[in-house]
C-alpha positions as CSV (number, residue, x, y, z in Angstrom):
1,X,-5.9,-25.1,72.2
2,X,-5.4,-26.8,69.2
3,X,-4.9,-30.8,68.6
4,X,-1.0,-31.4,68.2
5,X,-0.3,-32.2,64.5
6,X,1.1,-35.5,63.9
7,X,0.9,-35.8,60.2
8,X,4.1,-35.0,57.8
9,X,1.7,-34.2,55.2
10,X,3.5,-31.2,53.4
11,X,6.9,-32.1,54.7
12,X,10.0,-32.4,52.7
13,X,12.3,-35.3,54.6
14,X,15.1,-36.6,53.6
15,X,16.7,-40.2,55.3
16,X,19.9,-41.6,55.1
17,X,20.0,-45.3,54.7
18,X,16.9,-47.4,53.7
19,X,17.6,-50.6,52.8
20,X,18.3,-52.4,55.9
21,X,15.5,-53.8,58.5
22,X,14.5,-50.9,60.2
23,X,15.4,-48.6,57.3
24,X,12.7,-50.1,55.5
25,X,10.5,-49.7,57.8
26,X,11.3,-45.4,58.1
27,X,10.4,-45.2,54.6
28,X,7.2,-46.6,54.9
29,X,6.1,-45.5,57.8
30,X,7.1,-41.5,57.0
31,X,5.9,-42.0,53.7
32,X,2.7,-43.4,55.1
33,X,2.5,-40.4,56.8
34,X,2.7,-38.0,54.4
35,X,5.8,-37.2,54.3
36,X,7.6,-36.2,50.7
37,X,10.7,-38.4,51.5
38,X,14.2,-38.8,49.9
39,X,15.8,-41.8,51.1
40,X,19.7,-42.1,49.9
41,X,22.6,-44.5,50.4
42,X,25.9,-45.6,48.4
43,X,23.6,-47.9,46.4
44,X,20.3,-46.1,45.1
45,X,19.7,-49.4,43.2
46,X,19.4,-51.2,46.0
47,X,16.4,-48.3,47.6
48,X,14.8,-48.4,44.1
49,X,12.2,-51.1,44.5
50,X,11.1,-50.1,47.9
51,X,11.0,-46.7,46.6
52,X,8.7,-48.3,43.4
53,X,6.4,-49.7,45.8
54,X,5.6,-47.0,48.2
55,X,5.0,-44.9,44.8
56,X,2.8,-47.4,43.7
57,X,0.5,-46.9,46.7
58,X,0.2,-43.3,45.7
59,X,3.1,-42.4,48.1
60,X,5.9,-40.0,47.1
61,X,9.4,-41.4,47.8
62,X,12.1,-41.2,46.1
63,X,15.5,-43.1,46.0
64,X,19.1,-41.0,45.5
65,X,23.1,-41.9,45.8
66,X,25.0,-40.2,47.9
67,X,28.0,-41.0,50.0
68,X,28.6,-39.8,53.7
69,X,32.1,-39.9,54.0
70,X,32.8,-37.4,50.9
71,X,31.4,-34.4,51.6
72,X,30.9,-33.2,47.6
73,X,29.1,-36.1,47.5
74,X,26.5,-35.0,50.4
75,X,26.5,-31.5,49.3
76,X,25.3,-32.6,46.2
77,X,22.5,-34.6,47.6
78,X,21.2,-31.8,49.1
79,X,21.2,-29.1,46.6
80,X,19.3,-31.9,44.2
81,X,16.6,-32.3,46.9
82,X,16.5,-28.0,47.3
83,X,16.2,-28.3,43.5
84,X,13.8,-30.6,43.0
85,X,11.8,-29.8,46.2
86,X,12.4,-26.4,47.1
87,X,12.9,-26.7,50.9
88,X,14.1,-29.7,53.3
89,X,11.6,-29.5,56.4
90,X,13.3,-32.9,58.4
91,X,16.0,-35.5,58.2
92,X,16.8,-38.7,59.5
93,X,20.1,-40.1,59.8
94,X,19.9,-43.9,59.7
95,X,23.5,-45.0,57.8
96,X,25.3,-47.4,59.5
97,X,28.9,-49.3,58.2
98,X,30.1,-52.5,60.3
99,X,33.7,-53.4,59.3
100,X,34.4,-54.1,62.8
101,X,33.1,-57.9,64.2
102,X,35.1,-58.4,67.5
103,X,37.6,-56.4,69.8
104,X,40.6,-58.1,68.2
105,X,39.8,-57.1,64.6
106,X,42.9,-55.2,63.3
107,X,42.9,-51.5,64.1
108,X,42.2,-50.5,60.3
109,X,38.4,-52.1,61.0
110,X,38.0,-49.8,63.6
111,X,39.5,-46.6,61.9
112,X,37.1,-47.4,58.7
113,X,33.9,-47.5,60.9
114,X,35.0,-44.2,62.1
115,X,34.9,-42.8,58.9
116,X,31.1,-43.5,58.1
117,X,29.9,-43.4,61.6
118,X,31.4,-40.8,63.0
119,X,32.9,-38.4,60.0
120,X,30.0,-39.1,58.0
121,X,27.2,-38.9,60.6
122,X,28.5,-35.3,61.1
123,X,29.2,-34.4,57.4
124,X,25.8,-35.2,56.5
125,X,24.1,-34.0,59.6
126,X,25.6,-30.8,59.6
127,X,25.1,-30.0,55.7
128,X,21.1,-31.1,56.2
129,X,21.0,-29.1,59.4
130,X,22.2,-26.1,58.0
131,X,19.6,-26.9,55.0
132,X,16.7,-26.8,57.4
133,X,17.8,-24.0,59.8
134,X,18.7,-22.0,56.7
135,X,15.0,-23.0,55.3
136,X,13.4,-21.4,58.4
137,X,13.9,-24.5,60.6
138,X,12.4,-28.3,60.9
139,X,13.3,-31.4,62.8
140,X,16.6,-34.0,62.6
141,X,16.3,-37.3,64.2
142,X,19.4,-39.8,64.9
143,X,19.0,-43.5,65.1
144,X,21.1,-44.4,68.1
145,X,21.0,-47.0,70.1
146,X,20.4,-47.9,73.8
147,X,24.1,-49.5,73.8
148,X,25.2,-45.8,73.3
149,X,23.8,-45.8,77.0
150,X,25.1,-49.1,78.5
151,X,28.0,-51.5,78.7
152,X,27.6,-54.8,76.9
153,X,25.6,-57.6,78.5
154,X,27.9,-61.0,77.9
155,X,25.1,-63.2,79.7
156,X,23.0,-62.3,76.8
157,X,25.3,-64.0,74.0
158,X,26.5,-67.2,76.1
159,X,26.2,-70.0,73.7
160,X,25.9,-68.0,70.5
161,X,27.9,-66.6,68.1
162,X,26.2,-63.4,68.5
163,X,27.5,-59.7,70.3
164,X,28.0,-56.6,69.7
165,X,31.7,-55.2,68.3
166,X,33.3,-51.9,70.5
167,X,33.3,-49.3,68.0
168,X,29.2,-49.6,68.0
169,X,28.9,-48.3,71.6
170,X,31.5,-45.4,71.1
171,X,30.0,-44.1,68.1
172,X,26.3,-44.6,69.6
173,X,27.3,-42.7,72.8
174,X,29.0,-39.7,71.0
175,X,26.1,-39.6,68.6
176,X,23.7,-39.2,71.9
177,X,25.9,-36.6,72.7
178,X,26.8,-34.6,69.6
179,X,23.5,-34.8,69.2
180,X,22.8,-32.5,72.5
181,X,25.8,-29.8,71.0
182,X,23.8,-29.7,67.5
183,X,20.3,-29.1,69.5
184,X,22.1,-26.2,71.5
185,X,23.7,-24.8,67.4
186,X,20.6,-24.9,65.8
187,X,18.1,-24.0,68.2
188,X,17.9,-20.0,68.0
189,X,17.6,-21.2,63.8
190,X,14.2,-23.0,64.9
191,X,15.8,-26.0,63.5
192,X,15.1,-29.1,66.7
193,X,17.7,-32.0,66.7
194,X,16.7,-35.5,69.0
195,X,18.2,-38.9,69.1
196,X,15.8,-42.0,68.9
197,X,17.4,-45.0,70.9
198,X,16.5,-48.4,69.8
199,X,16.4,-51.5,72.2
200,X,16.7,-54.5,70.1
201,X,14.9,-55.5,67.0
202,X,13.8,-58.6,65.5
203,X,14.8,-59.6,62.3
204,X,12.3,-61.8,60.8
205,X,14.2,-62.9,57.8
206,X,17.6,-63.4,60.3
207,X,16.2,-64.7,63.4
208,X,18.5,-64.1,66.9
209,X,19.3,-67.6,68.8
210,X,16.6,-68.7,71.0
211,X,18.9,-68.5,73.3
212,X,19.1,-65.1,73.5
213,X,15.9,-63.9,72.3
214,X,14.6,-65.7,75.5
215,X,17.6,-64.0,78.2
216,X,17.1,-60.8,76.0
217,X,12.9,-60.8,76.8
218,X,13.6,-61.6,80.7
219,X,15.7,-58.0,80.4
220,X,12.9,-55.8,79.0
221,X,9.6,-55.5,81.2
222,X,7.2,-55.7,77.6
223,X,9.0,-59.2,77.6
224,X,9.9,-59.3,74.0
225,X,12.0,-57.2,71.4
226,X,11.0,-54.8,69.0
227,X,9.5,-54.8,66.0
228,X,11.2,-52.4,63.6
229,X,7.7,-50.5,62.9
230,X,7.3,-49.7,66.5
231,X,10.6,-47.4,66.3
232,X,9.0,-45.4,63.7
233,X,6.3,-44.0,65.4
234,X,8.8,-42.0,67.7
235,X,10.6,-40.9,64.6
236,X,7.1,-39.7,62.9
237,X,6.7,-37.7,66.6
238,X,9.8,-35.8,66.6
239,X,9.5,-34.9,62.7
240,X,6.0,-33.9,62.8
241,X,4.4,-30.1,64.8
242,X,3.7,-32.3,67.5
243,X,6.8,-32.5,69.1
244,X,8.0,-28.0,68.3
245,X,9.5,-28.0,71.8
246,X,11.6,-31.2,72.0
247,X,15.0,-30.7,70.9
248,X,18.3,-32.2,72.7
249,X,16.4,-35.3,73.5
250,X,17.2,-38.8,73.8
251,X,14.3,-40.5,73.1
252,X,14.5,-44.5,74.0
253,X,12.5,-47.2,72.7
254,X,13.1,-50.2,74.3
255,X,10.6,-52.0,76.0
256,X,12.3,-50.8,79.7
257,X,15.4,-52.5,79.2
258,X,17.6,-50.0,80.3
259,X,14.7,-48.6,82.8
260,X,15.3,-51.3,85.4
């Protein structure tokens, strides 16, 4: 039998959204593993000097524009990556829009996070799906979250000025779920489709309350949140050979706090 593969080595990958905390930490951990990667947003100026740095190191990543919510725009992202690449072997959709804050924000808040997080999370999934499965099949990976699973915790944010605005958990859950449909599409295409789920992450450069980072460690059973390079590794797994016969998975990383 031989040793499951978990290198990218070889692998064409494109990622949407790579400038934010964990974002950064995609790129360099699927560049770092081999990966050719493609990393695009609104603002390819603001992806540029990562992009510089993980090319210095003799990596090969690359920074493009593209725009989720028109879907020329996306198409056109993805015939420059087949042009300049040949083939698109994974993707990983990491975009994220917040124009929503609280649950009495006026109505157009809510419809413009539809728009990016919803509309665009499909625009861009399906043309990058259909990329893959049309390329002979590969892997797509959405960042959820584990408040796609669970209700808010309001004990959590007593205190702070902290919490988390209602169009995050409906978008979160019906990613988690569309995300089951598109497994079920594009599986007799050999093309795979899973859902990583975050727990919290700590933001170095933004540190939570201490408040909450202390109610928040009494929730998980490792104690603590996450770093944003321990989410990676479960992205690198369902991208790479080793993980051929996951698809339709929901994979959380959380530190147990939604296995109590």
């Amino acid at each position: 039998m031989s040793t499951p593969n978990f290198s990218l080595a070889g692998k064409v990958i494109v990622q949407s959204g790579g400038s934010g905390l964990l974002g950064r930490a995609l790129v360099s951990g699927l560049a770092g593993c081999g990966a050719t990667l493609v990393v695009a947003s609104r603002d390819a100026a603001k992806l540029e000097p990562h992009a510089a740095a993980e090319r210095a190191a003799g990596r090969r990543v690359y920074a493009e524009t593209v725009d989720i919510v028109d879907e020329t725009s996306v198409h056109a992202l993805r015939d420059r990556v087949l042009a300049a690449h040949g083939r698109i072997d994974g993707f990983v959709f990491n975009a994220v829009s917040r124009p929503m804050r609280k649950m009495g924000d006026d109505l157009a808040a809510w419809r413009a996070s539809m728009e990016t997080n919803a509309t665009g999370f499909f625009a861009i999934t399906r043309a990058m799906a259909d990329a893959i499965a049309e390329g002979g099949g590969g892997s797509v990976v959405n960042i959820a979250s584990m408040q796609g699973m669970i209700g808010m915790n309001p004990w959590l944010y007593e205190g702070t000025t902290m919490g988390v605005p209602p169009d995050y958990f409906f978008h979160k859950g019906g990613m988690i779920n569309l995300t089951r449909h598109l497994a079920s599409h594009y599986g007799p295409q050999k093309a795979r489709v899973n859902v990583v789920s975050p727990g919290g992450i700590y933001n170095p450069a933004n540190p939570q309350a201490p408040a909450f980072l202390e109610r928040y460690g009494k929730m998980t059973m490792l104690g603590r949140m996450a770093e944003a390079s321990e989410v990676t590794g479960a992205v690198v797994f369902l991208l790479s050979d080793a993980s051929t016969y996951i698809t339709g998975t929901n994979l959380v990383v959380d530190g147990g706090y939604t296995a109590k």
